[in-house]
C-alpha positions in Angstrom: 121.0 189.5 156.1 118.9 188.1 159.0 115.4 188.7 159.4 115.5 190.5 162.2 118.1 193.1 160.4 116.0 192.8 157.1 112.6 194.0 159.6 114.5 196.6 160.9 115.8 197.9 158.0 112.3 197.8 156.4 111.0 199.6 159.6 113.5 202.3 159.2 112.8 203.7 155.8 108.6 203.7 157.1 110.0 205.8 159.8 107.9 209.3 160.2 111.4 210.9 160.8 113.6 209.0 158.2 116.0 210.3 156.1 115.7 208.3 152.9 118.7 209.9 151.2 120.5 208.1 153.6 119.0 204.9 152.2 120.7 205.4 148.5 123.2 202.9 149.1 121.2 200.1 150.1 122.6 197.3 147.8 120.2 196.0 145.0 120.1 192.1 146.7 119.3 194.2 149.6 116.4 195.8 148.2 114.6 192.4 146.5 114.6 190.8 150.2 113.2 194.2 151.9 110.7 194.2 149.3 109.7 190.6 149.7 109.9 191.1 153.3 107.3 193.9 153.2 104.4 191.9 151.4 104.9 189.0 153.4 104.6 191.7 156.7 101.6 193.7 154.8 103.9 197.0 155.0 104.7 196.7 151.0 102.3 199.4 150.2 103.7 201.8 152.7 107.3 201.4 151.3 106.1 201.5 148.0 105.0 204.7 148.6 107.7 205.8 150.8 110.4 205.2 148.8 109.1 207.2 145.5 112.0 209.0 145.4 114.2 206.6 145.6 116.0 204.6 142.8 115.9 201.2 144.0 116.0 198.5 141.4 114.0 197.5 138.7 112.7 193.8 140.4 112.1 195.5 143.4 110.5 198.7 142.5 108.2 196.2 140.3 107.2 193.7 143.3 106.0 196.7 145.0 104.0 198.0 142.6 102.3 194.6 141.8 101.4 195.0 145.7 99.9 198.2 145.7 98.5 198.0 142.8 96.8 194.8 144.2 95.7 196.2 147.2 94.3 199.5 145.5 91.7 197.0 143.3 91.1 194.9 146.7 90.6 197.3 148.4 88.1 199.2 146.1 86.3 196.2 146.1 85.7 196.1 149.8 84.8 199.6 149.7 81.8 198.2 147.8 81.1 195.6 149.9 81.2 197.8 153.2 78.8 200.2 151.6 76.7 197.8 151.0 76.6 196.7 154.4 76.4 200.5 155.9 72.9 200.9 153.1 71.3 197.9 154.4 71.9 198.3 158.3 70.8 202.1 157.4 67.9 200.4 155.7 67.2 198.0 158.8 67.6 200.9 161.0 70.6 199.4 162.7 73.4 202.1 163.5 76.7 200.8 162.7 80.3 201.8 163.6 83.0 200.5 161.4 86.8 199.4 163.0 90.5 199.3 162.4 91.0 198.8 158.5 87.8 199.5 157.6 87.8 202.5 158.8 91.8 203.8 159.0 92.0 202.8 155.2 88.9 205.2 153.5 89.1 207.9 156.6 92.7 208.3 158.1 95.1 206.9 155.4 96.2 209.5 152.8 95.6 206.6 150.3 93.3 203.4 150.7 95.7 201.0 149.1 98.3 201.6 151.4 96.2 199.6 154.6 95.4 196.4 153.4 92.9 194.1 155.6 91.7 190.8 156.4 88.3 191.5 157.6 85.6 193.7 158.1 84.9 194.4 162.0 81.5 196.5 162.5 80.3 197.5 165.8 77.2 197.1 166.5 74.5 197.9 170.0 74.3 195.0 171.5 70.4 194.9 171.3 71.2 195.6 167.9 73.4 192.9 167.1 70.9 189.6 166.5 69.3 192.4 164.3 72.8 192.6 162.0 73.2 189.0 161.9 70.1 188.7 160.0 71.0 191.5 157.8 74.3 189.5 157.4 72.3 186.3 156.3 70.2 188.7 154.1 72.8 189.4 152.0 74.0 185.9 151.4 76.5 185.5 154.2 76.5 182.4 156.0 77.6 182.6 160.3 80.3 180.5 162.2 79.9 180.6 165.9 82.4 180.0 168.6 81.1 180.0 172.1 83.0 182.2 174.3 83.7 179.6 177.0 86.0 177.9 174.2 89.7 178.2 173.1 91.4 181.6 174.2 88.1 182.9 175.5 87.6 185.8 172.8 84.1 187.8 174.1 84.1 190.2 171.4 82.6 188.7 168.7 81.6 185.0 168.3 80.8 184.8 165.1 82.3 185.4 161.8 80.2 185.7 158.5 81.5 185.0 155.0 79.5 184.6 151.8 79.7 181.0 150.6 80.7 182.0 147.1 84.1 183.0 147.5 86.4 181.7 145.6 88.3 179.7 148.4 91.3 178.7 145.8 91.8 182.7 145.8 92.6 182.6 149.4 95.8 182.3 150.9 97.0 181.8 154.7 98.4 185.4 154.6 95.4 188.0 154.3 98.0 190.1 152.5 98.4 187.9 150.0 95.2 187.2 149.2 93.4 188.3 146.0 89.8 187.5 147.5 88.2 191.1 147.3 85.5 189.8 149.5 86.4 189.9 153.0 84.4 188.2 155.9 82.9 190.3 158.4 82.8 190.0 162.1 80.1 191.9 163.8 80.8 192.9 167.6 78.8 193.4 170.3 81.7 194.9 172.2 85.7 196.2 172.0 86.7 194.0 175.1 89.7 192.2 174.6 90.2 188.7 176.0 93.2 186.0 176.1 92.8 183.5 178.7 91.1 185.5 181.1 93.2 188.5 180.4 90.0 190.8 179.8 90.2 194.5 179.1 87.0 196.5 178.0 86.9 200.1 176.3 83.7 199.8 175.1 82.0 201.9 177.9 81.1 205.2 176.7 82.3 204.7 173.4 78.8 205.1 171.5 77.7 207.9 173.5 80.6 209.9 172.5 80.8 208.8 168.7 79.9 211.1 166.0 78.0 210.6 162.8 79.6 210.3 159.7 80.0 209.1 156.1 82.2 206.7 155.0 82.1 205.2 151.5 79.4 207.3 151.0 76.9 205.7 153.6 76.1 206.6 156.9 78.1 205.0 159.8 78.9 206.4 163.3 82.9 207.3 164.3 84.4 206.8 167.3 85.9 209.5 169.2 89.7 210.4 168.3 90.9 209.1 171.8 88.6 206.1 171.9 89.9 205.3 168.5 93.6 205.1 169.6 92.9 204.0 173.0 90.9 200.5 171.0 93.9 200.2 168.5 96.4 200.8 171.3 94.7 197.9 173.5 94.1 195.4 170.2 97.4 196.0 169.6 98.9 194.7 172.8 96.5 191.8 172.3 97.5 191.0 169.2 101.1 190.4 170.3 100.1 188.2 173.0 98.3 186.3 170.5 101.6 186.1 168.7 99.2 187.5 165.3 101.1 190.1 162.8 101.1 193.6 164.3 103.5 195.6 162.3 100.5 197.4 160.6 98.6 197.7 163.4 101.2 199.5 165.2 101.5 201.4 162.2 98.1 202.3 162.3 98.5 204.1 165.6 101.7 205.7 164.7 99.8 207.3 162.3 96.5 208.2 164.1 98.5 209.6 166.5 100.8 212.0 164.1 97.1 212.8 161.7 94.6 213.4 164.3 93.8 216.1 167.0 94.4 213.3 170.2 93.7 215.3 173.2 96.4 213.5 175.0 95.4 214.3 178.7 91.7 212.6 178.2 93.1 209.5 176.5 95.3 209.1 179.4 92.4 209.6 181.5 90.5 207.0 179.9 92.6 204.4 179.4 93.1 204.8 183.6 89.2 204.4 183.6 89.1 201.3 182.0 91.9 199.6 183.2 94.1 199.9 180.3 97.0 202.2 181.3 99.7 199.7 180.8 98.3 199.1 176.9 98.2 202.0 176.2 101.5 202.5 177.0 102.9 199.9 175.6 101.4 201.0 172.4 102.7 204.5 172.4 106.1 203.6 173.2 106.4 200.9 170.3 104.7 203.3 167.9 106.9 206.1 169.0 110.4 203.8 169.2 109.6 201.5 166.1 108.2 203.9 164.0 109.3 207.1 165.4 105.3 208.5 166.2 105.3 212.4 166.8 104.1 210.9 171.0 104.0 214.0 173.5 107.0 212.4 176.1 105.1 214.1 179.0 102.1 211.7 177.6 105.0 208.7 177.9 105.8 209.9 181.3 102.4 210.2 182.7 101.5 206.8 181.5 104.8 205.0 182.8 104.4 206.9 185.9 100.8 205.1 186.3 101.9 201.7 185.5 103.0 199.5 188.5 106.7 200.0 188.5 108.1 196.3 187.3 105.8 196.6 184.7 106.3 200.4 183.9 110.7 199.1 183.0 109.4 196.4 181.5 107.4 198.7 179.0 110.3 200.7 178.9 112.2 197.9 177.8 110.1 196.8 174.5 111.8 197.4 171.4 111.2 196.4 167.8 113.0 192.7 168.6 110.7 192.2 170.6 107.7 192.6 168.1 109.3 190.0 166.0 110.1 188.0 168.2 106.4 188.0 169.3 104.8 187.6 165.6 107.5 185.1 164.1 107.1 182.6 165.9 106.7 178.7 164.5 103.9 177.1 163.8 102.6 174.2 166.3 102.7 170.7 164.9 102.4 168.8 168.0 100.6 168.0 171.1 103.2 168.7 173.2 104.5 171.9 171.2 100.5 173.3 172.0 101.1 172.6 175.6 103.8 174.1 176.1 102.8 177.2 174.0 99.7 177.2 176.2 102.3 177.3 179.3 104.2 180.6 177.7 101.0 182.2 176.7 99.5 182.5 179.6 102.8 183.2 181.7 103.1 186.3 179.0 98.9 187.0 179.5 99.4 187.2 183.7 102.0 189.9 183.5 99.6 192.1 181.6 97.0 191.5 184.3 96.7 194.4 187.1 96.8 192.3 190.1 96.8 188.9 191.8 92.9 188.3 190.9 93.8 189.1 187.4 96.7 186.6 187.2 94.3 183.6 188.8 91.7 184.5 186.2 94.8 183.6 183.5 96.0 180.4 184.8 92.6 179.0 186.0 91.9 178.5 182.1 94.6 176.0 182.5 92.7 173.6 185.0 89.7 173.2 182.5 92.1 171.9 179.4 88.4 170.4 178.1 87.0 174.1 177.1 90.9 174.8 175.3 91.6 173.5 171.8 94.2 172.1 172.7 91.9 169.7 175.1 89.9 169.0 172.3 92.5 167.9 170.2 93.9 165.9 172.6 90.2 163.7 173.2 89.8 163.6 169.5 93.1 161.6 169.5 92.4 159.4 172.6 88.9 158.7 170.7 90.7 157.6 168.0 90.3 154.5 166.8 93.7 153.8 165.9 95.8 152.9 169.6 98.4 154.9 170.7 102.1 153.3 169.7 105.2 154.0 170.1 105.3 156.8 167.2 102.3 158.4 168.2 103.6 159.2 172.0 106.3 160.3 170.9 104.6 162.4 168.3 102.9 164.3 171.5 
């Protein structure tokens, strides 16, 4: 079985509509790579859970259960850490609003262990933010800082804080694979998006119309339904273009959008306000094709009937495939592989952007190839102090 069939097989049996007696005749090989296939994608919880019912094999049943099971003590473990967190911002009189994970697992999830996560992302005032970051330090977290003008160009957050005694040996390239209960934190100033000069901001608005809550039993600040679906709509879109994993994520909205009272006409209204129309559609249609997500189609047809209309068929277009064929993708071992990934990047970045200035603010990131990594890597090895040969131009 391919990957591709083994994903969509996996993706059907998540399905909010699926019939999972039709899924009794799944052959037992079968089930051992869908099972392995859904921890390495983060989704093993979910089908775990899903398929409860089912008598799948032995091997597989038990390699989802040593998942969730994993992910329930992980994930009870960051619930410590974020209320730790949410007491001493309370304490430092800093309001905080908590995003994604760390908020769909304890708020919107009928379970936390099915929504693993890799980090922690709190929002934060921006006034408030320099105020956070010594909170961070307070507690024995340590900062990394990226400037903006570097790499991809990410605004949101440039910093990321981890406590130095994590056990880095516990770690693992995959976050869902990891048994590190501590996660780092990234506190943000903003929810703008940004990909070589592909920029879209929903932050606007967003604290004025959240609402106070309490989430692992500490006081935090929610953001409104809409806002909520409308951020995890646009990350989503960004996430692909960053070629990152984004099965859960598009999960997560799937099931935001099936749990929670969305006033559909004002998320369509703000998504036009912002500039993030076409994201937002995008989003709903995967959630509602992939996963089958209980979207309104008038809320599909208003939204593809606002998108410019190449882009609105190209929308249209987007299927699961695609999504894989977005998040698999190999890793870069070369110079000349990074270039050329650099090249398709920001081709794919331009066709998200809403006009002719929005496409020059892509590629212009190209001309300054010192500010990219890329660049950087590229110096390093003309610094070097070992000449370029033969081998090592062809290595480019």
């Amino acid at each position: 079985m391919s990957q591709n069939s083994r994903i969509s097989q996996l993706v059907q049996l998540l399905r909010f509509d699926s019939d999972l007696s039709s899924q009794a005749s799944v052959r037992p090989d079968v089930w051992d790579d869908l099972a392995i296939t859904a921890i390495a994608l983060g989704l093993a919880p979910l089908l775990h859970a899903h398929t409860g019912a089912l008598d799948i094999p032995a091997a597989a049943r038990a390699k989802l259960a040593v998942t969730y099971q994993a992910t329930e003590r992980r994930n009870q473990a960051i619930a410590g850490q974020l209320g730790e967190l949410l007491a001493a911002m309370q304490a430092a009189g800093i309001e905080a609003m908590v995003l994604k994970g760390g908020y769909l697992a304890f708020q919107v999830y009928p379970d936390p262990a099915l929504r693993g996560m890799s980090d922690l992302d709190l929002l934060f005032r921006p006034d408030d933010l320099p105020g956070a970051e010594s909170v961070l330090r307070s507690l024995g977290y340590e900062g990394k800082h990226k400037s903006a003008d570097e790499g991809p160009g990410i605004v949101k957050h440039t910093s990321t804080y981890k406590r130095s005694g994590v056990d880095a040996a516990s770690s693992t390239p995959n976050p869902y694979l990891s048994t590190v209960g501590d996660r780092h934190v990234d506190p943000h100033g903003s929810l703008e998006e940004s990909w070589f000069g592909l920029r879209v901001d929903v932050t606007p608005g967003v604290w004025q119309r959240s609402r106070p809550m309490r989430l692992v039993d500490q006081p935090a600040r929610a953001m409104a339904d809409e806002d909520m679906l409308l951020h995890l709509s646009v990350h989503l879109v960004f996430h692909l273009l960053m070629s990152k994993p984004s099965l859960v994520q598009l999960y997560d909205i799937a099931l935001v959008s099936q749990t929670l009272p969305v006033d559909w006409q004002v998320l369509i209204r703000r998504a036009s306000g912002c500039g993030a129309t076409s994201f937002l559609y995008a989003a709903l249609h995967l959630a509602a094709s992939v996963y089958g997500a209980p979207i309104p189609g008038e809320t599909l047809e208003s939204l593809h009937g606002a998108c410019p209309s190449s882009q609105a068929r190209r929308i249209q277009r987007m299927e699961l495939a695609d999504v894989v064929q977005q998040t698999q993708r190999p890793p870069l071992v070369t110079i000349r592989q990074r270039l050329a990934r650099g090249v398709s990047d920001r081709r794919e970045a331009a066709r998200w952007a809403p006009d002719l200035a929005g496409k020059w603010a892509v590629w212009r990131t190209a001309i300054d190839i010192g500010r990219t990594d890329t660049g950087k890597l590229l110096a390093d090895r003309l610094r070097s102090a070992t000449p370029f040969g033969r081998s090592n131009v062809e290595d480019l």
